[in-house]
C-alpha positions as CSV (number, residue, x, y, z in Angstrom):
1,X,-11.9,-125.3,-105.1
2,X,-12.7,-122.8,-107.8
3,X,-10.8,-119.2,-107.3
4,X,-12.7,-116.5,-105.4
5,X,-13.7,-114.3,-108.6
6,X,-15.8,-110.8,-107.5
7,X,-18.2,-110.3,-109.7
8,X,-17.7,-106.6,-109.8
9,X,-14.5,-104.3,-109.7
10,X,-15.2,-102.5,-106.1
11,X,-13.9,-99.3,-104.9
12,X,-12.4,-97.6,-101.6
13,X,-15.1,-95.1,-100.8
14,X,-12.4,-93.4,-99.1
15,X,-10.3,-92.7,-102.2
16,X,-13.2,-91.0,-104.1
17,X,-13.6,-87.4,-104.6
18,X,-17.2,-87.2,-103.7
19,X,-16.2,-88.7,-100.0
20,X,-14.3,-85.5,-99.9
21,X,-16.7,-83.4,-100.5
22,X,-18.5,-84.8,-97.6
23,X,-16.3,-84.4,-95.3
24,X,-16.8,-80.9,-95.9
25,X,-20.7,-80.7,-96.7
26,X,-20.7,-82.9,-92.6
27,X,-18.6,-79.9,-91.3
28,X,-20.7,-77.0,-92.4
29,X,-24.1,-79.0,-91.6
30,X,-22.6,-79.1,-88.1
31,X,-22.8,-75.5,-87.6
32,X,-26.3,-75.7,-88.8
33,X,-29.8,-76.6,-87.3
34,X,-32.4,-79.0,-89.1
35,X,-35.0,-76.1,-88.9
36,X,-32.8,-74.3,-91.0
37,X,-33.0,-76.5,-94.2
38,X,-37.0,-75.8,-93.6
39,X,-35.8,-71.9,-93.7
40,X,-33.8,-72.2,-96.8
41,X,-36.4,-74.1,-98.3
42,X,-40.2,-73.8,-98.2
43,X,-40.5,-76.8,-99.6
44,X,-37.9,-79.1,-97.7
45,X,-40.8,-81.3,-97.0
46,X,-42.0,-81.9,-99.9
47,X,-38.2,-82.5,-102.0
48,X,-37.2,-85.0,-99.2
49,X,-40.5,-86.9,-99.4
50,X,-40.5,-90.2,-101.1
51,X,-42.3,-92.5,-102.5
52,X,-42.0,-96.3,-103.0
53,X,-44.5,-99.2,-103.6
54,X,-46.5,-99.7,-100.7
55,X,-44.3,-97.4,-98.8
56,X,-44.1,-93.3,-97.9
57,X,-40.8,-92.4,-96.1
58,X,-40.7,-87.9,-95.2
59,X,-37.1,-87.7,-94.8
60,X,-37.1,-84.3,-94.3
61,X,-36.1,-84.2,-90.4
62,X,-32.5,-85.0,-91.6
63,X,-29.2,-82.5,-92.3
64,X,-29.9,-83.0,-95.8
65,X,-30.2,-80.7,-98.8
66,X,-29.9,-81.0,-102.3
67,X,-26.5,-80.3,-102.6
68,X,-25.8,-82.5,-99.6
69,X,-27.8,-85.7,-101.5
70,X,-26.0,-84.8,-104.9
71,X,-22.6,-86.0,-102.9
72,X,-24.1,-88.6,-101.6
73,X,-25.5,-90.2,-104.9
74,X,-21.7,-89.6,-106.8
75,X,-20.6,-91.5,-103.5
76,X,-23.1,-94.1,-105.0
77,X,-21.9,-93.4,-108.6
78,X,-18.2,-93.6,-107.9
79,X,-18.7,-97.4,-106.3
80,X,-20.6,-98.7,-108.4
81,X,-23.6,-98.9,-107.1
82,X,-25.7,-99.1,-110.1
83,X,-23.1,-102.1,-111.4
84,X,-23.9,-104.4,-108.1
85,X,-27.4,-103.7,-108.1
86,X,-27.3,-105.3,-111.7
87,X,-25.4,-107.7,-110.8
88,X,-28.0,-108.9,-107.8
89,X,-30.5,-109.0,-110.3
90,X,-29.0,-110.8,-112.8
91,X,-28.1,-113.5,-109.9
92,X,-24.0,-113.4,-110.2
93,X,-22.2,-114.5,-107.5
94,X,-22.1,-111.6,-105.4
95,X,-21.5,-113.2,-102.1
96,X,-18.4,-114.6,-103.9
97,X,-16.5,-115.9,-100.4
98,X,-19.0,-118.6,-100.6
99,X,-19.5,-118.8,-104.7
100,X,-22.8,-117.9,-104.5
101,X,-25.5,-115.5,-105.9
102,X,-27.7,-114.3,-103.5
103,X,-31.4,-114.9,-104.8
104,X,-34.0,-113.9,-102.2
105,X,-35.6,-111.9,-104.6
106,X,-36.1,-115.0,-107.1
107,X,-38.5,-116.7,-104.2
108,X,-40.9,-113.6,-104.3
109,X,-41.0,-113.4,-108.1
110,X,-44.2,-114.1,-110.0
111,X,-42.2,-115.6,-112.6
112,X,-41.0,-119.0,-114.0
113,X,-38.7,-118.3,-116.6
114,X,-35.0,-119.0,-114.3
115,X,-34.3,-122.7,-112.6
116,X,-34.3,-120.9,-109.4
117,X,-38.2,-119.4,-110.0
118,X,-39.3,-122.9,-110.9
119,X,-37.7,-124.5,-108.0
120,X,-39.4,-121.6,-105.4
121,X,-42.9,-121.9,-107.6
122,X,-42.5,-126.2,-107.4
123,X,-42.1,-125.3,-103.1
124,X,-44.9,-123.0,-102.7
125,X,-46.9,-125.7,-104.6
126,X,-46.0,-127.8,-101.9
127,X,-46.6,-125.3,-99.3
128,X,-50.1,-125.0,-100.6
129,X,-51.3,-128.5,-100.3
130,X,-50.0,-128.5,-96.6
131,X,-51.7,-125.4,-95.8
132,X,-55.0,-126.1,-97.7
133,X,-54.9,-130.1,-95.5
134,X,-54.4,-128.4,-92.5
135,X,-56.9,-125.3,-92.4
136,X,-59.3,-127.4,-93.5
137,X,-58.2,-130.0,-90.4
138,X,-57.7,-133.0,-93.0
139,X,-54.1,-133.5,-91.5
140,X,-54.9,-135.4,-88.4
141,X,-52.4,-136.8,-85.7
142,X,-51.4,-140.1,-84.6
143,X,-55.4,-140.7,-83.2
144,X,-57.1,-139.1,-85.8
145,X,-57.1,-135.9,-84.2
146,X,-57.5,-132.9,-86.4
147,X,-54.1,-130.6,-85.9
148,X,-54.3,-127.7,-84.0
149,X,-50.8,-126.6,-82.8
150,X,-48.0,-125.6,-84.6
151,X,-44.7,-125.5,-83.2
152,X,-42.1,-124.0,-85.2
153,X,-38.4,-125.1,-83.9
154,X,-35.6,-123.0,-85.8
155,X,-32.8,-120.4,-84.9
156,X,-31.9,-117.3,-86.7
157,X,-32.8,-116.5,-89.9
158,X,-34.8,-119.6,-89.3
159,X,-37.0,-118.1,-86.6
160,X,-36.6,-114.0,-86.2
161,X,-38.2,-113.5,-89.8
162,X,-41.0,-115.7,-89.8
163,X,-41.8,-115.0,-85.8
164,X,-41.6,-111.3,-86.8
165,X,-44.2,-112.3,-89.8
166,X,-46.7,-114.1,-88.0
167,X,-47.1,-111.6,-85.4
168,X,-47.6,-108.6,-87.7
169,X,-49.9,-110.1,-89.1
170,X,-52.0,-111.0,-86.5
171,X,-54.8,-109.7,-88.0
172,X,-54.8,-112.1,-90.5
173,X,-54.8,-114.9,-88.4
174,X,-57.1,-118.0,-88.7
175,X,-58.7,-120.0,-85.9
176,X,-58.2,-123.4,-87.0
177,X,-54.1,-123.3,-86.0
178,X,-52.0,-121.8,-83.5
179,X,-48.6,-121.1,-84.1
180,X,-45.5,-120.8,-81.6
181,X,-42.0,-120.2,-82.0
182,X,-39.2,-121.8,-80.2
183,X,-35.6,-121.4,-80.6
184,X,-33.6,-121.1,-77.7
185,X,-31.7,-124.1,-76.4
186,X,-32.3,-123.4,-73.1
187,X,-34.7,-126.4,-72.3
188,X,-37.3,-123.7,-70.6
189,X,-38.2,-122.3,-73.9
190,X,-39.2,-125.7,-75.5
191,X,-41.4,-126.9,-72.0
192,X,-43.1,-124.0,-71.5
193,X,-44.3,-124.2,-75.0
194,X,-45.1,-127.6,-74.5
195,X,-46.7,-127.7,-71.2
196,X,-50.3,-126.7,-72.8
197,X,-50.5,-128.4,-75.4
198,X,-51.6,-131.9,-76.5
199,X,-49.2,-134.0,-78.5
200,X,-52.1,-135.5,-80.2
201,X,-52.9,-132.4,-82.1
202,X,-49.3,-131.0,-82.3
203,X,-47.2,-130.6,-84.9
204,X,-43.7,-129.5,-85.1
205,X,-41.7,-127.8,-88.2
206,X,-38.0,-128.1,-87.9
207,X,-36.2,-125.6,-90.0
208,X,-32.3,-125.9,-90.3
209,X,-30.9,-125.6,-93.9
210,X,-27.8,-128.6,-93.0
211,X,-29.7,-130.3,-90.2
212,X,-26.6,-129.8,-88.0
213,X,-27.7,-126.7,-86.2
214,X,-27.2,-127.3,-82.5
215,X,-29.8,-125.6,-81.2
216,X,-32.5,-126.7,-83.7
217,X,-31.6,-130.3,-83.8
218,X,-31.7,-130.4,-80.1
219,X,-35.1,-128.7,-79.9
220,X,-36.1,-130.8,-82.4
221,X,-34.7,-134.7,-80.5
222,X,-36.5,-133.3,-77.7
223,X,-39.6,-132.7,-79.2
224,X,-40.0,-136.5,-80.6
225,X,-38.8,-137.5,-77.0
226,X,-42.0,-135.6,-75.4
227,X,-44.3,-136.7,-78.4
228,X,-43.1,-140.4,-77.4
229,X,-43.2,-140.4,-74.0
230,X,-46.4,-138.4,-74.0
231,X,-48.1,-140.9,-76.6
232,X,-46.5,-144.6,-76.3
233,X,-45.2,-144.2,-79.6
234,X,-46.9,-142.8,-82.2
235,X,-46.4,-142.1,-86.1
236,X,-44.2,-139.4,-85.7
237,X,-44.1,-138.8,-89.4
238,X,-48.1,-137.4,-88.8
239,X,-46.1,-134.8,-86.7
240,X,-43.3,-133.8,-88.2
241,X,-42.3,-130.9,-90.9
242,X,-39.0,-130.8,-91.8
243,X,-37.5,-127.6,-94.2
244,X,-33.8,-128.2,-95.1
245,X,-31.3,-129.2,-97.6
246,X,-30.5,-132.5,-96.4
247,X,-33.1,-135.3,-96.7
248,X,-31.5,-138.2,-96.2
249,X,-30.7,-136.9,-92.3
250,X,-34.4,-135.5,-92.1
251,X,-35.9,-139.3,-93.2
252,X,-33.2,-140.7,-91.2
253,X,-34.7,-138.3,-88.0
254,X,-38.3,-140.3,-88.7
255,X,-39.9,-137.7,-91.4
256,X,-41.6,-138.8,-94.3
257,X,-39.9,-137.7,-97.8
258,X,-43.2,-136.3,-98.3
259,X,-43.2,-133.8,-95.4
260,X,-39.1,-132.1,-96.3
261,X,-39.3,-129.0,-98.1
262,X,-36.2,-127.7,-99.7
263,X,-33.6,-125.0,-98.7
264,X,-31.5,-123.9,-101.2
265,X,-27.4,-122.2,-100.5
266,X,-28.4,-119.3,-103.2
267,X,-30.8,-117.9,-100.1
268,X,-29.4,-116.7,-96.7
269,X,-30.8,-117.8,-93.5
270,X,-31.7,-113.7,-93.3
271,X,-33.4,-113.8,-96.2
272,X,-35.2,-117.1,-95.7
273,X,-38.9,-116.2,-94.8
274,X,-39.3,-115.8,-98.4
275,X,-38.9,-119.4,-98.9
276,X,-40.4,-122.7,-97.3
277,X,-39.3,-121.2,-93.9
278,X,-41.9,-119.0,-94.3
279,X,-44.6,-121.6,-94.0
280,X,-45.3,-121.2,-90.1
281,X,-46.5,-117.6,-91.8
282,X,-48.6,-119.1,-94.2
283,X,-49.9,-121.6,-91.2
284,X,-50.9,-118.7,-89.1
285,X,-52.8,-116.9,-91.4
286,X,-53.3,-118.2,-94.9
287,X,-51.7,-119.1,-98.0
288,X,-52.9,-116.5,-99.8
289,X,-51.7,-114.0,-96.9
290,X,-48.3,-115.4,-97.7
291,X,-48.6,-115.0,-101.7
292,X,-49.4,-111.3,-100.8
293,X,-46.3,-110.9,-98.5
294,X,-44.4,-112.0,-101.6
295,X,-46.0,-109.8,-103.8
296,X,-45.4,-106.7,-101.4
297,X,-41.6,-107.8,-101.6
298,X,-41.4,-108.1,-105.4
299,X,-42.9,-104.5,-106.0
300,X,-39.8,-103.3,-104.2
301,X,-37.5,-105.6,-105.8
302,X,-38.8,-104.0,-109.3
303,X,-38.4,-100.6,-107.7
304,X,-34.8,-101.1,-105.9
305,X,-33.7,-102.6,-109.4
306,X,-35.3,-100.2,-112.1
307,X,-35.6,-96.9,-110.5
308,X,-32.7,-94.1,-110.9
309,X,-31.0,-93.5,-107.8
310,X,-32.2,-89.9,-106.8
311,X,-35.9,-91.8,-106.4
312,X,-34.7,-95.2,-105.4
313,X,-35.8,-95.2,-101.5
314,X,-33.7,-98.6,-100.3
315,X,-30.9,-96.3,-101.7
316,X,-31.6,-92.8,-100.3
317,X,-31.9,-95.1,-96.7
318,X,-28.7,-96.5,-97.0
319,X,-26.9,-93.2,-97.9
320,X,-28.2,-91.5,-95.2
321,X,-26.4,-94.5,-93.0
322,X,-23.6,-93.7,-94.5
323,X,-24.0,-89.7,-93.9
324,X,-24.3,-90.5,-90.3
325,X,-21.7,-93.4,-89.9
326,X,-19.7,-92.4,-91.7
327,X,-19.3,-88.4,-91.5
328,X,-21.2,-88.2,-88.4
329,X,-19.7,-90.3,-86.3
330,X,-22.9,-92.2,-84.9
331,X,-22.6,-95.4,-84.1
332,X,-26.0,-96.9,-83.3
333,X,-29.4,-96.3,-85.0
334,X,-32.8,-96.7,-84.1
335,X,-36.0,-98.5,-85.4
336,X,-39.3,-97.7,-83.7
337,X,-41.9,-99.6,-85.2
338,X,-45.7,-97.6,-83.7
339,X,-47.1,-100.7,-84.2
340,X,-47.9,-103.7,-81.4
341,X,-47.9,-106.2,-84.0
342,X,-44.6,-105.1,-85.5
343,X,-43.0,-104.9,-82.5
344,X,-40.0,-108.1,-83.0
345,X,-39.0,-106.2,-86.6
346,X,-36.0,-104.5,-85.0
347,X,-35.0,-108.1,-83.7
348,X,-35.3,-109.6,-87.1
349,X,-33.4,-106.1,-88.9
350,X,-30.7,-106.8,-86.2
351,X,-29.7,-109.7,-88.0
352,X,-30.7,-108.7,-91.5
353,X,-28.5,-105.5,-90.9
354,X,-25.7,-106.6,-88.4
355,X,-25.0,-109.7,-89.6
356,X,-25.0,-108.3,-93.3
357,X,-22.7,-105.7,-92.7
358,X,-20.7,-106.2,-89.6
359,X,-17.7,-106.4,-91.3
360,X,-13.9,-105.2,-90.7
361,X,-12.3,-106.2,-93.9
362,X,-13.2,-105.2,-97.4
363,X,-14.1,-107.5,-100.5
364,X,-10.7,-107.3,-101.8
365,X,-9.4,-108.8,-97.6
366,X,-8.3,-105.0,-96.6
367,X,-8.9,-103.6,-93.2
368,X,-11.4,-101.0,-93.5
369,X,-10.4,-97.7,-92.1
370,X,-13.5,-96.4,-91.6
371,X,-16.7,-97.7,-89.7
372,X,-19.1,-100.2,-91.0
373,X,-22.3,-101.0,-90.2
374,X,-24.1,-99.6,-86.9
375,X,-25.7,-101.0,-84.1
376,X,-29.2,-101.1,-84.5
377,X,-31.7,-101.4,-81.8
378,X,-35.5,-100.7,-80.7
379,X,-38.5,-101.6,-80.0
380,X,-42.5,-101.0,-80.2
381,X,-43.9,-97.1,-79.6
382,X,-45.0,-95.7,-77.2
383,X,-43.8,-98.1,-75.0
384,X,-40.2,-97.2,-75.3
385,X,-40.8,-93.7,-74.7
386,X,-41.5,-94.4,-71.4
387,X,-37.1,-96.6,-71.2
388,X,-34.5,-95.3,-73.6
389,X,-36.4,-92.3,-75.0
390,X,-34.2,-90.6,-72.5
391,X,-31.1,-91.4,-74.1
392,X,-32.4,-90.7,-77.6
393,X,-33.5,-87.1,-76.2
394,X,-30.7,-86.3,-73.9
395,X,-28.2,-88.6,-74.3
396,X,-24.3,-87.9,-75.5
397,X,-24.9,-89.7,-78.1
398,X,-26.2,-88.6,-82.1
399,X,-28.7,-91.6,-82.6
400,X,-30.6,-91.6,-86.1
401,X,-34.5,-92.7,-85.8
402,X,-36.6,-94.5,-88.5
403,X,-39.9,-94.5,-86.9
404,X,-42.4,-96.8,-88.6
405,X,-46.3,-96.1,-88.5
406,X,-49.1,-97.5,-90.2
407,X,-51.4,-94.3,-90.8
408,X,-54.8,-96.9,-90.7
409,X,-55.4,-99.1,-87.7
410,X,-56.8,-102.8,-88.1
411,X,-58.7,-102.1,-84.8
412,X,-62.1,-100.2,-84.7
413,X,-61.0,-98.0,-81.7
414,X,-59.3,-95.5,-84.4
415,X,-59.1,-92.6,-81.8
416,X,-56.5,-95.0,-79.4
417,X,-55.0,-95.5,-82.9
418,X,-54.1,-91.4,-83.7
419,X,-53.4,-91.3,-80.2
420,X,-50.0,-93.6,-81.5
421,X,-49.7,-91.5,-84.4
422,X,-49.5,-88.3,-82.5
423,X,-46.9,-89.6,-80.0
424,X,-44.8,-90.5,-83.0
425,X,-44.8,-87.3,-84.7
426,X,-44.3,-85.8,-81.1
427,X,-41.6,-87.6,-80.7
428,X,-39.8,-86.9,-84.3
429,X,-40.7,-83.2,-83.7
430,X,-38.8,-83.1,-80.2
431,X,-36.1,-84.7,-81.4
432,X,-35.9,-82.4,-84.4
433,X,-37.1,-79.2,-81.9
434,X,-35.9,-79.5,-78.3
435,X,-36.4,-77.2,-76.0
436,X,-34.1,-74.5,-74.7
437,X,-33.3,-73.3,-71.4
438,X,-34.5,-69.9,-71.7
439,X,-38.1,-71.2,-72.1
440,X,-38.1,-73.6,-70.0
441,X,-36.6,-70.8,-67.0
442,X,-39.6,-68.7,-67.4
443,X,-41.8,-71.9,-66.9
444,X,-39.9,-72.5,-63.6
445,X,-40.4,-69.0,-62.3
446,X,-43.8,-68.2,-63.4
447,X,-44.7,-72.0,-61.3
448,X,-42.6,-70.4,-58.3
449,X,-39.3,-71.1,-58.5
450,X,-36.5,-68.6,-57.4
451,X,-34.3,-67.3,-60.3
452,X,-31.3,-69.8,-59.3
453,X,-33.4,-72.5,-58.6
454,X,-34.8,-72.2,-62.1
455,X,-31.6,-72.0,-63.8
456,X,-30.4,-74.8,-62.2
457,X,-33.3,-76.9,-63.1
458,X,-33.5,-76.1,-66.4
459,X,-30.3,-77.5,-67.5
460,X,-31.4,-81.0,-66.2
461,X,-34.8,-80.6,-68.4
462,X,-33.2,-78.4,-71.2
463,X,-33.8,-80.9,-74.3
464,X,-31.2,-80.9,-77.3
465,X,-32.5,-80.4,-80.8
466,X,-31.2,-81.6,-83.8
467,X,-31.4,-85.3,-83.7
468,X,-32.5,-86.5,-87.0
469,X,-35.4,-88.6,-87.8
470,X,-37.2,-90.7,-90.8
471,X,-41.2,-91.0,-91.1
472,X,-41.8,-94.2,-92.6
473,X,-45.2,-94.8,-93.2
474,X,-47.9,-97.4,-94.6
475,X,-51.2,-96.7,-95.5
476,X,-52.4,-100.2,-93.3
477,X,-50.2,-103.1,-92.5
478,X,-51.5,-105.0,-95.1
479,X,-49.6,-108.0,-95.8
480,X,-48.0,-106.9,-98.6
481,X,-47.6,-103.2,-97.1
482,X,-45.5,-105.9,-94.6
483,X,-43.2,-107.6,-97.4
484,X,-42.4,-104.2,-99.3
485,X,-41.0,-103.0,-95.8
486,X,-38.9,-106.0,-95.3
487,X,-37.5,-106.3,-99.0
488,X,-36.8,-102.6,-98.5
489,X,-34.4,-102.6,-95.3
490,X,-32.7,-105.9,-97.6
491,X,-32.3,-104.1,-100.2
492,X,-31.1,-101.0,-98.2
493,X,-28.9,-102.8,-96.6
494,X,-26.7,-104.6,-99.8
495,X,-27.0,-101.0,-100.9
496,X,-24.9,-99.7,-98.0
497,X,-22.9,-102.9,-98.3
498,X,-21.3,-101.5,-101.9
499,X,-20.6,-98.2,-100.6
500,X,-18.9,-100.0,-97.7
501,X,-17.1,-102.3,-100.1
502,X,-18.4,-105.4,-98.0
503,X,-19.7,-108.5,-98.3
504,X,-23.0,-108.4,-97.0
505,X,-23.8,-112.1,-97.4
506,X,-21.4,-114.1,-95.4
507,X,-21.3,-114.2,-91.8
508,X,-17.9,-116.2,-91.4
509,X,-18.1,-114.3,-87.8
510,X,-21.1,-116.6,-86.8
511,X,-19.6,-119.9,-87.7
512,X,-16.6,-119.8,-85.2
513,X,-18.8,-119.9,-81.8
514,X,-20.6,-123.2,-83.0
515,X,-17.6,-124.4,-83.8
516,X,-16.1,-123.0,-80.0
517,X,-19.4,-124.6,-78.5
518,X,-19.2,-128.0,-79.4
519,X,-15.5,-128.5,-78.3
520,X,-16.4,-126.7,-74.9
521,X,-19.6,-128.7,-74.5
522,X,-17.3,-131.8,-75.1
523,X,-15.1,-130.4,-72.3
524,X,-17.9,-129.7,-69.8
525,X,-17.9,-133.1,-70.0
526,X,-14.6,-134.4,-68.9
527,X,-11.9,-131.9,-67.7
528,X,-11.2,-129.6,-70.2
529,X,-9.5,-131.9,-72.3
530,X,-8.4,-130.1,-76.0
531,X,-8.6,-126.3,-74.2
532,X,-6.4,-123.9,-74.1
533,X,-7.6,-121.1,-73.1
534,X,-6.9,-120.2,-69.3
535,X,-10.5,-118.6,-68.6
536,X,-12.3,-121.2,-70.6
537,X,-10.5,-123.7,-68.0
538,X,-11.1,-121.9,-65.0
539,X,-15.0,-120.9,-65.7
540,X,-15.0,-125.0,-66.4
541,X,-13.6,-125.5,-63.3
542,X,-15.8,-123.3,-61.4
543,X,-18.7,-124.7,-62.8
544,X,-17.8,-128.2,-61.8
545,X,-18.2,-127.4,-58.4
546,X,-21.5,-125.8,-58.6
547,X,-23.4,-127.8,-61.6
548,X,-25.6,-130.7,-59.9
């Protein structure tokens, strides 16, 4: 086994002099307001708007100032930031626990000039032919049935990113295919899928990069069961996909060699919609709508890797994490996509972000003595507002907020559209504003409250400014508006990952609970044989005597 070599000589971000200097620029913006930067500056707006391709983010509703941002970017400076951005795009071996570049970003290149770019250009060719024989309902099923169900069987990286694709862009969606999604190993997710449709005119992807993922290989054996029993059997290679790195198991499974499409271990499963797993994407909506999600991604790719730092917005993101993280103290954020359609992208930045960066040792094996990556959570506007809006607004907790908006609907009914809008820029101006007792007491007595009664009250409804907010925004949630927002959270998140002095691609904390699974499965089975642990045995135990 070759040695672990870093590609890059990391620092403590802890042992450099601009971290000290936040530590004090975090304990005079604590005394301040967020309306005061707007006080001290009639132009706070305007300096803390930003500009990427596709992309416009106002980060103006923040404690920041200039002097506050020129820390932040030596923090950048002083670890190198510049150095491991380089070294992403020049595809060295910057997840070195595993000896291996990371390159995403080669799939949504338009170029052929690396091995990797002609290997991704060779799939999508591939992925083409597929696409054009099944839109145009040439691929037919074991009758001679034209397909018109796809089910897409994966887990992960292997499902969040692609289901999150397909569903924002439902506009874009054809008629001749319908696409669903299943990856839980609970047997209910697979039936229910299956109880409408007709195994005549289904056909099932399997995505898993070894062909050893429980939970997709499961899925997947009981899929061919269903399309057996349901048909007497048929040709299951007419309805089969399979997108891995292991043939040999996927022909073994029944699928013809020219229905596998290749994974490769130089792109994470986080990163993976990029690649064939994106074809349930291209399925839903066309191949051309999937070249243009590409294309989206690549423009911020060019941007993340060629502009400066002060105007490099996957940078400015992830310093801001690290302002509040990190001289703040928060320890969740918050991404509230006003968009039905984009409404699983916090599920799919949960892994891109948590499994990234949720680290407690450094790259060098050193406990971090500070915090890492937050929790990150949310869901679709305006329907949260009506859950954990509460918390955000009165809650003990400092929560950062990207809210995400497209300022165009696809829908003709634009006024329901700018009613979304306003509630977002309601909500970012509450957070940002509150409200204050002394107002709100003079509402209670004017509406006939007695004075005590109205003072009481209004400390329940009293709301408490200064919780800071981003304003990202997209013209229209185009398809490639779609892949410049994705490749920009990637991109903001390895940023952060530097400053953090972490590897953001491994997930070595994933690995043990298959592992955990298999020998407790195994034990379900018999009595506990190989466990040690004295819960484990007696939550076994338990179950024995309930499980029919």
């Amino acid at each position: 086994m070759p040695a672990l070599i870093d590609p890059i000589s990391y620092t403590n971000p802890t042992h450099t002099s601009a971290w000290s200097r936040l530590i004090g620029q975090a304990a005079r913006a604590q005394q301040l307001s967020i309306a005061d930067y707007f006080n001290h500056d009639n132009k706070h707006y305007q300096h803390f708007n930003f500009s990427a391709p596709q992309i416009q983010a106002n980060l103006s509703r923040h404690f920041i100032n200039e002097a506050i941002l020129d820390d932040l970017l030596a923090l950048a400076e002083d670890c190198e930031l510049p150095a491991a951005i380089n070294s992403l795009e020049q595809g060295l071996a910057v997840n070195f626990t595993e000896h291996r570049p990371a390159l995403h970003n080669q799939l949504r290149s338009s170029a052929s000039q690396t091995t990797e770019q002609r290997l991704a250009a060779d799939c999508r060719a591939k992925m083409q032919r597929i696409c054009e024989q099944l839109h145009s309902q040439q691929w037919t099923g074991y009758n001679g049935q034209a397909i018109t169900d796809i089910v897409s069987i994966g887990i992960g990286g292997s499902d969040l990113g692609p289901r999150m694709a397909a569903e924002a862009l439902t506009p874009y969606h054809n008629s001749t295919l319908k696409v669903h999604f299943v990856t839980n190993i609970d047997p209910c997710d697979l039936e229910h899928t299956l109880a409408t449709l007709n195994p005549a005119t289904t056909l099932f992807i399997v995505i898993s990069k070894s062909w050893s993922t429980l939970e997709t290989l499961t899925n997947a054996q009981a899929a061919k069961h269903w399309l057996v029993e349901q048909s007497q059997q048929p040709d299951i290679s007419k309805h089969f996909i399979a997108i891995s790195a292991r043939t040999d198991q996927c022909e073994e499974f029944g699928i013809d060699a020219a229905n596998i499409l290749p994974m490769w271990d130089w792109v994470g499963g986080r990163f993976s919609l990029w690649s064939a797993a994106g074809l349930p994407i291209a399925l839903a909506t066309s191949f051309s709508t999937f070249e243009a999600l590409l294309a989206g991604a690549q423009e911020m790719d060019q941007h993340f890797f060629n502009s400066p730092l002060r105007n490099n917005l996957p940078v400015i993101l992830a310093l801001l994490e690290i302002w509040y993280v990190n001289f703040w103290g928060c320890s969740n954020v918050a991404v509230l996509p006003y968009d039905h359609t984009l409404r699983l992208l916090p599920n799919h930045l949960q892994q891109l972000t948590m499994e990234s960066n949720g680290k407690s040792v450094d790259r060098q094996g050193h406990p971090l003595n500070y915090a890492s990556a937050p929790v990150l959570w949310g869901s679709a506007g305006t329907i949260g507002q009506h859950s954990f809006h509460q918390l955000l607004h009165q809650g003990t907790q400092l929560i950062p907020v990207d809210f995400i908006v497209p300022l165009n609907s696809h829908s003709a009914n634009q006024t329901q559209h700018q009613h979304m809008v306003a509630n977002c820029l309601a909500q970012a101006q509450t957070l940002m504003d509150g409200q204050g007792s002394e107002v709100i007491i003079k509402q209670l007595i004017a509406a006939g409250y007695s004075p005590d009664d109205a003072h009481l009250l209004a400390q329940h409804k009293v709301m408490p400014a200064n919780r800071p907010s981003s304003i990202i925004s997209v013209e229209q949630l185009t398809p490639q508006a779609l892949g410049a927002l994705v490749a920009l959270y990637e991109h903001k998140t390895y940023a952060a990952s530097i400053i953090w002095n972490i590897n953001a691609f491994d997930q070595w904390g994933v690995e043990l609970g298959k592992t955990a699974s298999a020998t407790i499965y195994t034990a379900l089975q018999s009595d506990g044989a190989g466990l040690h642990n004295p819960a484990t045995l007696a939550a076994i135990s338990e179950l024995k005597t309930k499980t029919i």
